[in-house]
C-alpha positions as CSV (number, residue, x, y, z in Angstrom):
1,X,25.2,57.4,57.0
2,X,22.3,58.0,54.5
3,X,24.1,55.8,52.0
4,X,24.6,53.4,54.3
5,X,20.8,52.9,55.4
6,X,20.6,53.2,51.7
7,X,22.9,50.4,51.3
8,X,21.4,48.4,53.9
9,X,17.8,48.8,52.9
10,X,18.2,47.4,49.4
11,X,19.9,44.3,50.8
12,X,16.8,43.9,53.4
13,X,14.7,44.4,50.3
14,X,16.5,42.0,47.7
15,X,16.5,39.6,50.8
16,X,13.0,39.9,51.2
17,X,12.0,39.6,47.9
18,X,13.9,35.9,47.8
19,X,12.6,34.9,50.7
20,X,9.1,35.6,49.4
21,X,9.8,34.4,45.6
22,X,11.1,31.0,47.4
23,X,7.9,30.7,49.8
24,X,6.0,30.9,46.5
25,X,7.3,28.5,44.8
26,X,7.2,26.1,47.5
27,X,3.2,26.7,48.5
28,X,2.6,26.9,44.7
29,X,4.4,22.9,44.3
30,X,2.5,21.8,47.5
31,X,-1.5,23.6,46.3
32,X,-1.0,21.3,43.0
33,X,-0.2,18.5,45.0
34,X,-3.1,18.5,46.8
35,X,-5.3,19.7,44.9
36,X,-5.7,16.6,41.9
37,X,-2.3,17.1,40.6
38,X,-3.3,20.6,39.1
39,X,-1.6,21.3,35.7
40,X,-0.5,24.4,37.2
41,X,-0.3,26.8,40.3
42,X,0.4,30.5,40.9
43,X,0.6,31.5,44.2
44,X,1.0,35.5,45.3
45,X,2.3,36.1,49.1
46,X,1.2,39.8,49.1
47,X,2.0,42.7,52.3
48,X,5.9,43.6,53.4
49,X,7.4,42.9,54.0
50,X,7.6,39.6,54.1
51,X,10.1,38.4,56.4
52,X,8.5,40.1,59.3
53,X,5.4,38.5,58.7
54,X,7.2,35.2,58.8
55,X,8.9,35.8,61.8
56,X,5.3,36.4,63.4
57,X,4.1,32.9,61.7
58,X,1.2,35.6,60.3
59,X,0.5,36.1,56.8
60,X,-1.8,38.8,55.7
61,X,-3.0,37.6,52.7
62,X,-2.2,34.9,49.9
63,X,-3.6,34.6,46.5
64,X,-3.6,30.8,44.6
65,X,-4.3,30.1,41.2
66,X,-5.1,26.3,40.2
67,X,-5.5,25.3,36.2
68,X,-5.6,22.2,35.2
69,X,-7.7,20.5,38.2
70,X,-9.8,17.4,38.4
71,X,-12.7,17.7,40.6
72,X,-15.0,14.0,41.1
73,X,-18.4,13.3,41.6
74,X,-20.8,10.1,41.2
75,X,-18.2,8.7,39.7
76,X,-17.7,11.0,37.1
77,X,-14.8,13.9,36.7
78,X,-15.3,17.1,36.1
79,X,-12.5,19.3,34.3
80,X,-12.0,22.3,36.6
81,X,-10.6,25.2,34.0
82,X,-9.4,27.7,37.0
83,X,-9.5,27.8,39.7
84,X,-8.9,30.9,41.9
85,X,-8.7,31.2,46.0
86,X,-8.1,34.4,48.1
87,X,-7.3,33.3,51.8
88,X,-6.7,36.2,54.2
89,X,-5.3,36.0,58.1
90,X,-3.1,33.4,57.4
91,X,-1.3,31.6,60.4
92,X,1.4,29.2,59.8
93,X,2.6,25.9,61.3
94,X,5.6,25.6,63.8
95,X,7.7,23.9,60.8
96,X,6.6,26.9,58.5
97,X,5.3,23.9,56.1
98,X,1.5,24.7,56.0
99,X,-0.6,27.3,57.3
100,X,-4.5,27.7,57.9
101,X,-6.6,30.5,56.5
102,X,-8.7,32.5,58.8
103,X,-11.0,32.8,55.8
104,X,-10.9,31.6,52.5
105,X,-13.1,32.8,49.4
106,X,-12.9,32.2,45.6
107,X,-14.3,31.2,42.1
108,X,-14.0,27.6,39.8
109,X,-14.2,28.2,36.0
110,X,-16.0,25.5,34.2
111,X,-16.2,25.7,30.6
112,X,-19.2,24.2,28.5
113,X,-16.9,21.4,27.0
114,X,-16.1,19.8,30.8
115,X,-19.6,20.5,32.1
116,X,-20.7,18.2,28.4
117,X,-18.1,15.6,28.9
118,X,-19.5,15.2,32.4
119,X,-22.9,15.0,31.3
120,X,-24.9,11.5,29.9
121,X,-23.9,10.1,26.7
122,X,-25.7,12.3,23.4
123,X,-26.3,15.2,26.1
124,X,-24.1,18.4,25.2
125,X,-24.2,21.6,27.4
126,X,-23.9,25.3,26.3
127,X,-24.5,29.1,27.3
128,X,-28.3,29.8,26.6
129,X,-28.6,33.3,27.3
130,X,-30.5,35.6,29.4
131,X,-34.4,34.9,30.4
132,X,-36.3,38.5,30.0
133,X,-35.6,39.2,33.6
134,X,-31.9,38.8,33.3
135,X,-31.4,35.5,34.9
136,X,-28.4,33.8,33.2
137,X,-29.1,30.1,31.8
138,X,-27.5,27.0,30.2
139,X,-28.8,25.3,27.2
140,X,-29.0,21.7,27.5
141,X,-29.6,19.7,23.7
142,X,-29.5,15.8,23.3
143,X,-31.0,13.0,22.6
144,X,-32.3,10.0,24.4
145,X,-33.1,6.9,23.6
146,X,-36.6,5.9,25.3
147,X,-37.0,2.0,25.0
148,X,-40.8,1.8,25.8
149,X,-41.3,4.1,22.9
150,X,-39.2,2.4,20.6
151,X,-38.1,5.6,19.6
152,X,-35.7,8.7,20.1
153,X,-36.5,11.7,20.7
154,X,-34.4,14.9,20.7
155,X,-34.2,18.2,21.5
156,X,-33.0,21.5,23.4
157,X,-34.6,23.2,26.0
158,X,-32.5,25.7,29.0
159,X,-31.6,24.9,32.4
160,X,-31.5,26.9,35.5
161,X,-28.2,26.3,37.4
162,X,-27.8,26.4,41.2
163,X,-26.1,24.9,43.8
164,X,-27.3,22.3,47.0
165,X,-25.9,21.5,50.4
166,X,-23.0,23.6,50.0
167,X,-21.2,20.8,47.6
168,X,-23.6,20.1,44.7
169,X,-24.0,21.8,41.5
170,X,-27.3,21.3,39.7
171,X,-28.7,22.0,36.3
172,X,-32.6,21.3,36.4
173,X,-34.1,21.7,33.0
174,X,-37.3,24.7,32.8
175,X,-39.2,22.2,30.1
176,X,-38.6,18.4,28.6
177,X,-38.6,17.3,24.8
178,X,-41.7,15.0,25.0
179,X,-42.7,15.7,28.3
180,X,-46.6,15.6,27.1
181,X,-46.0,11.7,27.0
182,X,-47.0,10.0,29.6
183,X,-44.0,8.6,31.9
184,X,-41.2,10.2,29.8
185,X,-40.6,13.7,31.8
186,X,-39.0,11.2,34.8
187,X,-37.1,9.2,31.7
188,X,-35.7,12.4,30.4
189,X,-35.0,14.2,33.3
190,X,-32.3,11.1,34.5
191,X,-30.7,12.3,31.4
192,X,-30.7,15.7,31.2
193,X,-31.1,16.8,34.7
194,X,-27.3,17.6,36.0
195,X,-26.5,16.8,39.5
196,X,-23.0,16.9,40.4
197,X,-21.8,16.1,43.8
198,X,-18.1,17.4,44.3
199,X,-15.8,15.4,46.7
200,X,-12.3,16.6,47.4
201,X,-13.6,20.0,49.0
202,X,-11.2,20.8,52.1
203,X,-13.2,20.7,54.9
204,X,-15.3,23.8,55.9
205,X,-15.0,25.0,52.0
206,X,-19.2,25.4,51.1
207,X,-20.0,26.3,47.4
208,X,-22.3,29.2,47.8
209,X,-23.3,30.1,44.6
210,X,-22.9,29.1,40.3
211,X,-24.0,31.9,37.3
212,X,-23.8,31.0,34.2
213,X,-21.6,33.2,31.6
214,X,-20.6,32.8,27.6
215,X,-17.7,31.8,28.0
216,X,-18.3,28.8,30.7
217,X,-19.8,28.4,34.7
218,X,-18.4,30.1,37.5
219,X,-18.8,28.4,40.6
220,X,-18.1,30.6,43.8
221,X,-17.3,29.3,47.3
222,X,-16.3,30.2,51.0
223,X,-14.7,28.8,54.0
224,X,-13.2,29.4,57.3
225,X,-10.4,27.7,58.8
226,X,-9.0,26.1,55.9
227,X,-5.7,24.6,55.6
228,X,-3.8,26.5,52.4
229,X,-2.0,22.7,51.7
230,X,-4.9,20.6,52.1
């Protein structure tokens, strides 16, 4: 009897663990679908097991990892580098084909090279350290062209990064190259200031906070009620 409850639980286990590998795969090829064709998804169903879970159209908890993804913004793209979701209290659809998230928290990585593609032409964007307080900060250097002046003027000075409305991402700079000149702080800022709108959030996803690290931005966010395939 004991080897075959042995026997028995293995199979419910190696049954299990297809079922859940197969679920995977398919919520992995649907999240980079939707998502602006990511490059590449991961998706992690954890608890078990599994098939019970599914029988109860209740997930506990699935973990998605998006690379590769293409976030817009006033008419500009903005190269997402990862992008990593933890959705809890999942309940799924009668067809089994999507499911919404009771809640729904993670982080976008944006390196300095997307963030200075994004930004105006001659502008390039890049870690600038720690103020004395310990406030992380970008460092914005560029240079613009100022056509009442007849002249160009250059220059680096660091930004403070935060976040507006729950779908913006702003970089407002502390000081401007040539600011002492009268009506070229306004001409400047146009330039260098970084406001980023980002469409494409699924609905009742907020961004709720952006530090700035040396290797590139991390951009954190929450939601309730989201729908994992939208």
């Amino acid at each position: 009897m004991l080897i075959l409850l042995l026997i028995v639980g293995g199979l419910f286990v190696a049954a299990d663990r297809l079922a859940v590998n197969y679920a995977e795969g398919k919520l992995a090829d649907r999240a980079r679908t939707a998502r602006g064709g990511a490059e590449d998804a991961e998706v992690t169903i954890n608890g078990f097991p599994f098939l019970t879970q599914l029988a109860d159209r209740e997930l506990e908890s699935v973990d998605i990892t998006l690379n590769g993804v293409t976030a817009s913004g006033e008419g500009q793209t903005l190269q997402v580098n990862e992008f990593d979701v933890k959705a809890r209290d999942i309940t799924l659809n009668d067809s089994y084909s999507g499911g919404v998230a009771a809640k729904a928290t993670g982080t976008a990585y944006l390196t300095y090279e997307a963030l200075t593609e994004a930004a105006a032409e001659g502008v390039s964007i890049a870690y600038g350290g720690e103020t004395a307080e310990g406030e992380p900060k970008v460092q914005v250097t560029g240079q613009v062209q100022v056509p009442f002046l007849g002249r160009t003027i250059e220059g680096t000075t660091t930004s403070a990064l935060s976040v507006e409305n729950g779908d913006t991402i702003k970089l407002y700079a502390e000081s401007v190259p040539g600011q002492e000149i009268p009506g070229v702080e306004g001409f400047i800022r146009e330039r260098i200031d970084y406001t980023r709108q980002i469409n494409g959030l699924p609905p009742g996803v907020e961004l709720t906070g952006i530090e700035a690290t040396p290797d590139g931005v991390e951009v954190n966010f929450t939601g309730e009620q989201i729908d994992l395939a939208g």
